[in-house]
C-alpha positions as CSV (number, residue, x, y, z in Angstrom):
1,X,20.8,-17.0,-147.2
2,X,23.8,-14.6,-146.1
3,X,24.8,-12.8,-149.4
4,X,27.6,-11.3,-151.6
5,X,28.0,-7.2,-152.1
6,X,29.2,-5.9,-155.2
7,X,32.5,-6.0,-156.6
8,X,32.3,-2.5,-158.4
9,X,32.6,0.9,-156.0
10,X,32.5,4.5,-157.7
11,X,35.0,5.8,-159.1
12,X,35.3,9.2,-157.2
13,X,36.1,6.3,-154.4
14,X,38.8,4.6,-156.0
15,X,40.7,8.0,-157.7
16,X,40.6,9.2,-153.9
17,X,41.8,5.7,-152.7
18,X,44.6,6.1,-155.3
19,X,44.5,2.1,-155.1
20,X,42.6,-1.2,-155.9
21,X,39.6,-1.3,-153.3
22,X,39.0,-4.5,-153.3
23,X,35.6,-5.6,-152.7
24,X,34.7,-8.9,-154.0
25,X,34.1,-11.6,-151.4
26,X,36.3,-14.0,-151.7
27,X,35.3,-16.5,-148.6
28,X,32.3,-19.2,-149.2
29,X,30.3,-18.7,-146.3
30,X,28.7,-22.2,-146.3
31,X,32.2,-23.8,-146.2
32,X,33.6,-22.1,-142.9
33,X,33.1,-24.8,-140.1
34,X,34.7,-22.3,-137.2
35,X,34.2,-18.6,-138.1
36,X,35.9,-17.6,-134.8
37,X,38.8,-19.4,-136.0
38,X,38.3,-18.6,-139.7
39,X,42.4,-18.7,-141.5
40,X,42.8,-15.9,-143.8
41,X,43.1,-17.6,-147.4
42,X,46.5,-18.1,-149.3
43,X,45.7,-15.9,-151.7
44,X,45.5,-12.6,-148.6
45,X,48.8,-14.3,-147.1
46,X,50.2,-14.6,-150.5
47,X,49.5,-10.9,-151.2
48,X,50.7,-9.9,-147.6
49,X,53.8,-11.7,-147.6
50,X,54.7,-9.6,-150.8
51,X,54.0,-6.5,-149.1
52,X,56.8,-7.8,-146.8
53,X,54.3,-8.1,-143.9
54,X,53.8,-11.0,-141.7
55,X,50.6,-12.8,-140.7
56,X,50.2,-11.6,-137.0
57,X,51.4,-7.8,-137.6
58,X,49.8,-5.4,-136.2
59,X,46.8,-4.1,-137.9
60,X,44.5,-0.7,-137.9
61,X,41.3,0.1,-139.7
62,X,39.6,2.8,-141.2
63,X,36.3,4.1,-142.0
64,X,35.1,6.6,-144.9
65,X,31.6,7.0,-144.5
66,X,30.7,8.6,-147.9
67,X,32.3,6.2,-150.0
68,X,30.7,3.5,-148.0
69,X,34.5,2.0,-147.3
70,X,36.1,-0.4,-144.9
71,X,40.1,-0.6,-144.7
72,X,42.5,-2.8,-143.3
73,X,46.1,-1.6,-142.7
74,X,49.0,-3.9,-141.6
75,X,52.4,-3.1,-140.5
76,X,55.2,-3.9,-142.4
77,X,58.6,-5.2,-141.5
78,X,59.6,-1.3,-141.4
79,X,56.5,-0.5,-138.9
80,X,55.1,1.8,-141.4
81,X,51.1,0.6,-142.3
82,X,50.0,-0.7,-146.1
83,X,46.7,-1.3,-147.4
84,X,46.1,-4.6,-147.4
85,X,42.5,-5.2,-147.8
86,X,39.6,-2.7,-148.8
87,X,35.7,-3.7,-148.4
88,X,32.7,-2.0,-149.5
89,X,30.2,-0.9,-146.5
90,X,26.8,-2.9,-146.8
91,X,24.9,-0.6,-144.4
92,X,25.3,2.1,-142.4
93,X,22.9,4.7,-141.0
94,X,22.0,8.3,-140.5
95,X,24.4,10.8,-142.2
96,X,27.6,12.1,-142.5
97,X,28.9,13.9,-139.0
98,X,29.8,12.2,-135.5
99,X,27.1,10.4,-133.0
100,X,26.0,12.5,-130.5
101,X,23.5,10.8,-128.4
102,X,21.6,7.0,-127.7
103,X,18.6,7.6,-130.8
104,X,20.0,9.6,-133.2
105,X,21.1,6.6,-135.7
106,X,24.2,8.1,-136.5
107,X,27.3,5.8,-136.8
108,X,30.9,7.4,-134.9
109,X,33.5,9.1,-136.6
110,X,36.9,9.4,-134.5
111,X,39.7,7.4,-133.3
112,X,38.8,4.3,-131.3
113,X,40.8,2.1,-129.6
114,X,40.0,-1.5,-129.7
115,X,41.5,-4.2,-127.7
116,X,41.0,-7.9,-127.8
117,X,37.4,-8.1,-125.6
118,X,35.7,-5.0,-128.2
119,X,35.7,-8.7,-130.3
120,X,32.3,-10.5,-129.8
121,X,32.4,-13.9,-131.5
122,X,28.7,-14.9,-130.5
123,X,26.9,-11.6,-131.9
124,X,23.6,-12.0,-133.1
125,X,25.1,-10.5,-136.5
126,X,27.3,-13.5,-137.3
127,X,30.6,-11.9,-135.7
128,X,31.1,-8.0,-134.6
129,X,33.7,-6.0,-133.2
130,X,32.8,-2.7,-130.8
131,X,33.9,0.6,-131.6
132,X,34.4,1.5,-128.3
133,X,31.7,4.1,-128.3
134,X,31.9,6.6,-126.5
135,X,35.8,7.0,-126.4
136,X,37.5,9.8,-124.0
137,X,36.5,12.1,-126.5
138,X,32.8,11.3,-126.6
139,X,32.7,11.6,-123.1
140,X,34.2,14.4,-122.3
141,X,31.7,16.1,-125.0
142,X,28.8,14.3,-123.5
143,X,27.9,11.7,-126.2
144,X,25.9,9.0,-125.4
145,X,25.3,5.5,-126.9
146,X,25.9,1.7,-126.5
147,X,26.6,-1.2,-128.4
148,X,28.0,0.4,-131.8
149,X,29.8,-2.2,-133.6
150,X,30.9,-3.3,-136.9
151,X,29.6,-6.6,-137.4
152,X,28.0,-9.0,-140.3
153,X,24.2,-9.4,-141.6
154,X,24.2,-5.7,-143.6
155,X,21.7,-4.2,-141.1
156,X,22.7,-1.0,-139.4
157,X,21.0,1.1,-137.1
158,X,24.3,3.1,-135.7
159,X,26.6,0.8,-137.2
160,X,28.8,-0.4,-139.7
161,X,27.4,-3.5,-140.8
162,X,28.9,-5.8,-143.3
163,X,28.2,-8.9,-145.0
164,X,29.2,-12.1,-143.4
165,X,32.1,-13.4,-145.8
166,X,33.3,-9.9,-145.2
167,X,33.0,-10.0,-141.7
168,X,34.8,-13.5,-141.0
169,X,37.7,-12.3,-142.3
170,X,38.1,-9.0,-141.3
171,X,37.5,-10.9,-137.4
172,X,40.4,-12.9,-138.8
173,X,42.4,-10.0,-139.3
174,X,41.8,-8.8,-135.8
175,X,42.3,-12.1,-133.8
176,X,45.7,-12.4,-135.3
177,X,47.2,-9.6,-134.3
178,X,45.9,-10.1,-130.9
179,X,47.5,-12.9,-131.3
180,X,50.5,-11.3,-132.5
181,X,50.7,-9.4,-129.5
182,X,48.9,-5.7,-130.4
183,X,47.7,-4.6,-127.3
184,X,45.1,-1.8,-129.5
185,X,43.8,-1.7,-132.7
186,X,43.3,1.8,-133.8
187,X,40.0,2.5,-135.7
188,X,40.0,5.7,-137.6
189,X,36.4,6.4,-138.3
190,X,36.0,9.1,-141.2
191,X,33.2,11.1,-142.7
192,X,35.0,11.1,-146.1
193,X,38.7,11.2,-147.0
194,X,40.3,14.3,-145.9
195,X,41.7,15.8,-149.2
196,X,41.2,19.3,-150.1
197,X,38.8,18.8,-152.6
198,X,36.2,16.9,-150.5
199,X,37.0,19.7,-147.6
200,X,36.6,22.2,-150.1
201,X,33.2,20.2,-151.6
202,X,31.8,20.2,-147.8
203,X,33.0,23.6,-146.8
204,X,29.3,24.7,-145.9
205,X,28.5,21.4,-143.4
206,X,28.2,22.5,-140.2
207,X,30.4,19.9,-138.7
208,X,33.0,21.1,-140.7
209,X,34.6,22.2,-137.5
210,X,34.8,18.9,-135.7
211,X,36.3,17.1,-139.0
212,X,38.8,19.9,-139.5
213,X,40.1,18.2,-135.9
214,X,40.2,14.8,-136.9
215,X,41.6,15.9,-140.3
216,X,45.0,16.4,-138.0
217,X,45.2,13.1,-137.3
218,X,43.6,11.9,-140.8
219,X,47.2,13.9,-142.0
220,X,49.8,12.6,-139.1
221,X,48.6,9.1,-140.6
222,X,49.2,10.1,-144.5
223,X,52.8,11.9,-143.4
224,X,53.9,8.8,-141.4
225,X,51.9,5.7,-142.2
226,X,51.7,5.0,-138.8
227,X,48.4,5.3,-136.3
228,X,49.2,8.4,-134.7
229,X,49.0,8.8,-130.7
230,X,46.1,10.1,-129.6
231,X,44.9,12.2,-126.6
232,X,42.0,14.3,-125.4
233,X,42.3,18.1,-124.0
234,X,40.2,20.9,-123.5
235,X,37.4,18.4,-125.0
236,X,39.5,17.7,-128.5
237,X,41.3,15.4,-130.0
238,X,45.1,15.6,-129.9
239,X,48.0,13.9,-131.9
240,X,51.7,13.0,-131.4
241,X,52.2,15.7,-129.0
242,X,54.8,15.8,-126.4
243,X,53.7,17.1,-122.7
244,X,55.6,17.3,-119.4
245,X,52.6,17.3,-117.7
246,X,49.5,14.7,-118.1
247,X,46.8,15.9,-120.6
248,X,43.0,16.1,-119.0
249,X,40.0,15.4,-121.2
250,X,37.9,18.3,-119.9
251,X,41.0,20.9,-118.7
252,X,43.1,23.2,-120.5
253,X,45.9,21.7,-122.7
254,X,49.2,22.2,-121.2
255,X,52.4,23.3,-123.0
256,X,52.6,20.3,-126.1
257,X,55.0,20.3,-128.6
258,X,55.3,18.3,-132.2
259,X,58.2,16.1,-132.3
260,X,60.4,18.3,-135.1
261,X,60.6,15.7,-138.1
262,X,57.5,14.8,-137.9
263,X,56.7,18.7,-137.8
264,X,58.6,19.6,-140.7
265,X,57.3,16.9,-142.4
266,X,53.7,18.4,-142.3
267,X,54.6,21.7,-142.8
268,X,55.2,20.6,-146.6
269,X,52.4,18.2,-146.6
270,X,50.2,21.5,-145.4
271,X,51.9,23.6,-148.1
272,X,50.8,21.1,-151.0
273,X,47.4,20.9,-149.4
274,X,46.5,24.6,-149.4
275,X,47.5,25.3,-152.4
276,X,45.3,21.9,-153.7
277,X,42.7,23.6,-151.5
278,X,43.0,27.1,-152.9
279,X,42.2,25.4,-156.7
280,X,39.3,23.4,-155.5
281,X,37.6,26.6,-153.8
282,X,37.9,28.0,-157.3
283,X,36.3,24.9,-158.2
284,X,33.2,24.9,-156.4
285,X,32.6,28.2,-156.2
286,X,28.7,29.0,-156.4
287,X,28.5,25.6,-155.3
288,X,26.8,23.8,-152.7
289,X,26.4,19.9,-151.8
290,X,23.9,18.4,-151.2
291,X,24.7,15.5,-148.7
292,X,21.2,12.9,-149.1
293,X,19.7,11.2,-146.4
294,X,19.4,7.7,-145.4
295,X,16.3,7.3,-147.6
296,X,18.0,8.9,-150.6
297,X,20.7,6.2,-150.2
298,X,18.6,3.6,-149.9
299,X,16.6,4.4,-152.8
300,X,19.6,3.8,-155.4
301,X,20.4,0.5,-154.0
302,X,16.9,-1.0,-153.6
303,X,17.3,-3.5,-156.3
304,X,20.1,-4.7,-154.3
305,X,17.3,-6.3,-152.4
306,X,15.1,-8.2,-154.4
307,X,14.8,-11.4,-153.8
308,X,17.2,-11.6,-150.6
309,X,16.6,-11.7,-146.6
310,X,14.6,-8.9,-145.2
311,X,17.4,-8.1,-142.7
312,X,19.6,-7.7,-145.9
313,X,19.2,-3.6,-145.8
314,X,22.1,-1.8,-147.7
315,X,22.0,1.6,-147.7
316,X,24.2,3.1,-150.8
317,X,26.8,5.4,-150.9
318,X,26.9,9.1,-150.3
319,X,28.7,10.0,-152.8
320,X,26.0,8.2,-155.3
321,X,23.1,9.6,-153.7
322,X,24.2,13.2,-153.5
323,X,24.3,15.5,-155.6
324,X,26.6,19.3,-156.0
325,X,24.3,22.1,-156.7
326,X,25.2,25.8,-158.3
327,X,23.5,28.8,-155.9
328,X,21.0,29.2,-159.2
329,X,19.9,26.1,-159.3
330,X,19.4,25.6,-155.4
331,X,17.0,29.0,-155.5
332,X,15.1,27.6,-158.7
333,X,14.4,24.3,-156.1
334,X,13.7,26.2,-153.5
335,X,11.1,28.1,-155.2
336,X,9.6,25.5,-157.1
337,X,9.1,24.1,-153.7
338,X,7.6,26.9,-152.5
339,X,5.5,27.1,-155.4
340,X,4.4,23.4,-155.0
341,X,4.0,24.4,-151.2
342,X,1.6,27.2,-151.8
343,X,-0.5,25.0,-154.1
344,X,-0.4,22.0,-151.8
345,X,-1.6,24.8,-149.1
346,X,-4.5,26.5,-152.0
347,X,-5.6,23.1,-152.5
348,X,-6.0,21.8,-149.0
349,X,-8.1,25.4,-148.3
350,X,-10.2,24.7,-151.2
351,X,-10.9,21.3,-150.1
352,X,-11.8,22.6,-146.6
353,X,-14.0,25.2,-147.7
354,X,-15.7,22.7,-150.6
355,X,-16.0,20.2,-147.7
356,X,-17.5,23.1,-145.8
357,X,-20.1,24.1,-148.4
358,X,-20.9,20.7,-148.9
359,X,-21.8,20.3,-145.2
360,X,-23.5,23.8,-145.8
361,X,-26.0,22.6,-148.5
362,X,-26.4,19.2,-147.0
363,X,-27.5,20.9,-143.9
364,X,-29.8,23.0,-145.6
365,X,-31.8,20.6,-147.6
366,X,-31.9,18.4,-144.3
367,X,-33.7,21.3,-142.8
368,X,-35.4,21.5,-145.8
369,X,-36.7,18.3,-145.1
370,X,-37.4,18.2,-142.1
371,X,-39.5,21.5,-142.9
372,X,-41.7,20.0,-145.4
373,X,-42.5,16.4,-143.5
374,X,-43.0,18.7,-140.5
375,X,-45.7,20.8,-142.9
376,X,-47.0,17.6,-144.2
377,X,-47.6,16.1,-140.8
378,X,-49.2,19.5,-139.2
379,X,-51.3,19.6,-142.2
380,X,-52.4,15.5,-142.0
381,X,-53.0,16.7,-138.3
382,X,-54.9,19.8,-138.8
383,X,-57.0,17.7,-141.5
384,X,-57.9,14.9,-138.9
385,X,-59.3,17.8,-135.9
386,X,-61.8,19.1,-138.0
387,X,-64.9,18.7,-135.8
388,X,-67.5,15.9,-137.0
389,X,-71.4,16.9,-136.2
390,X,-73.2,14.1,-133.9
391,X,-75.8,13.6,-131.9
392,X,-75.7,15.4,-128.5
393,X,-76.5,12.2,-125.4
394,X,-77.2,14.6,-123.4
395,X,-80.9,15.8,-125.2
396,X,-83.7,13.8,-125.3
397,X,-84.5,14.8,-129.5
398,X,-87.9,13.2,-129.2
399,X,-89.2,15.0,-126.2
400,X,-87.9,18.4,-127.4
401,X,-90.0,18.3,-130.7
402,X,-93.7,18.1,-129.7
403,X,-96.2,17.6,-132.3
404,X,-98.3,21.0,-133.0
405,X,-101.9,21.1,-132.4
406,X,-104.7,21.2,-134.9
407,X,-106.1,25.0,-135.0
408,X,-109.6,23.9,-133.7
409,X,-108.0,22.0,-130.9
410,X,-106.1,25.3,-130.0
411,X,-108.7,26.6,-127.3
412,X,-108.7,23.3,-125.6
413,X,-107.1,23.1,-122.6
């Protein structure tokens, strides 16, 4: 039985979204006949067609990973991108940051391109489309991995799995603007969305580095509503830039330059964001968060499961799961951890050394034991040599004892 995901996401989500997200499934599984050729419903062409888009526009997705959120993006008439479509994530694994290498269960963050063979109509996960994993980027960093899709089922190991009345239609989606003639889909793949207060909320992840990169093109998109350009140099991601000469993944950028209006257009965005950024500091100052693991997520959502397929494994958001600590209240943890630590560590020595002095006095009354039967049979043994008197074969008793003679018969010879 393929199932439906909740219509509800958190609210953190949708003030950040600053839209509906849209979650509830609206396809019946049991009634699609074709799902390669599933047609998008009248009410999503209905919606579309007031958002002055057309049925086979271009279209681009994006992925916030802490929220647990799926987008789809269409072009309108004026080639600038709307929102048409938001999904909830059923599954995905590991934690927030980008994959690195084949094994380490973490799902991709970047910019992806995806043309019309990344579809795969005859997945083993009802329908999936491939990242493109590893992209120029990946490989010019030396990130390995395979097979990294989104597709249906709501199992992930690396992935971005959905559900499958999800799935049919965000393959719909994609087919049609193949159709359409887009030669590349651009799939934006996020950790979270790229505001000042969730940079200012993850300030201390270490990865902060590599999302401070793709937050360059996470702005280019919010400035122009249109997938930015992207190219690799010096082992980074690039956007929208202008170069005489061709960019290299692994050499040195060469002179680049921003076209101008798009440039002044994010030097005001930037001035609005650092001074948003500046407040949230204030904000979470003595702060820390605390990002959960893939187990944490799942535990808030195991309910989800009862009574349901076993491959049916959602995995919860981030944002639900973690939780923002002050500097006092991480220390207290950490030394109540310690504390439960040391006593973990008392109690396994005393149970050594009891186990010890167990095996101690066990030993002795063994030899104990083996002491007193040892006693008992050397006494039973002494008992049975003790020498019995008997007659001697070897003397003949009745010619040793001679008879004596009478007195008068003592002369006679």
């Amino acid at each position: 039985m393929r199932l439906r995901v909740l219509a509800a996401v958190s609210l953190l989500a949708v003030a950040a979204a600053g839209c509906t997200n849209e979650t509830l499934d609206t396809v019946d599984i049991k009634s699609v006949k074709n799902k390669v050729e599933y047609q998008l419903s009248g009410k999503v062409l209905q919606k579309m067609a007031s958002m002055n888009i057309d049925r086979l526009a271009p279209v681009m997705v994006r992925i916030f990973k802490e929220e647990g959120t799926l987008e789809v993006w269409k072009a309108d008439r004026t080639n600038r991108f709307q929102m048409v479509k938001s999904y909830k994530i059923c599954a995905w694994s590991g934690k927030l940051g980008p994959k690195r290498k084949e094994g380490d269960r973490q799902a991709p963050e970047g910019f992806y391109p995806l043309s019309r063979h990344h579809l795969n109509p005859n997945s083993s996960y009802y329908l999936a489309i491939n990242t493109g994993f590893p992209n120029t980027y990946d490989r010019a960093n030396n990130a390995s991995g395979s097979h990294l899709m989104i597709h249906g089922a709501c199992s992930s190991s690396g992935c971005y799995s959905m559900t499958d009345e999800q799935m049919v239609e965000i393959f719909a989606f994609a087919r049609d603007a193949f159709k359409g003639g887009q030669e590349t889909i651009q799939l934006q793949a996020f950790p979270f969305r790229m505001t000042a207060e969730n940079m200012a909320r993850h300030r201390d992840n270490p990865n902060m580095e590599f999302w401070k990169m793709l937050k360059v093109g996470y702005d280019h998109f919010e400035v122009t509503k249109r997938p930015p350009e992207v190219k690799v140099c010096e082992r980074k991601y690039v956007f929208n830039q202008q170069s005489e000469k061709a960019l290299s993944p692994t050499a040195a950028c060469p002179a680049m330059t921003t076209p101008a209006a798009l440039e002044m257009a994010l030097a005001s965005y930037n001035k609005s964001y650092e001074t948003a950024y500046a407040t949230a500091m204030k904000k979470y100052e003595g702060t820390v968060w605390l990002e959960p693991s893939e187990a944490q997520r799942k535990a808030i959502v195991a309910d989800q499961r009862k009574g349901r397929e076993l491959a049916y494994a959602p995995t919860g958001s981030s944002i639900d799961a973690g939780k923002l600590m002050t500097l006092r209240e991480i220390e207290e943890q950490k030394k109540r951890a310690e504390e439960a630590e040391r006593r973990k560590i008392e109690a396994e020595a005393r149970a050594v050394q009891e186990a010890e002095e167990r095996k101690a006095r066990e030993a002795e009354a063994l030899a104990a034991d083996v002491a007193a039967k040892k006693a008992e049979k050397a006494a039973a043994g002494a008992a049975a040599a003790l020498p019995v008197p008997e007659e001697n074969p070897g003397v003949d008793v009745a010619a040793e004892i001679q008879p004596k003679k009478p007195f008068w018969k003592f002369w006679q010879k």
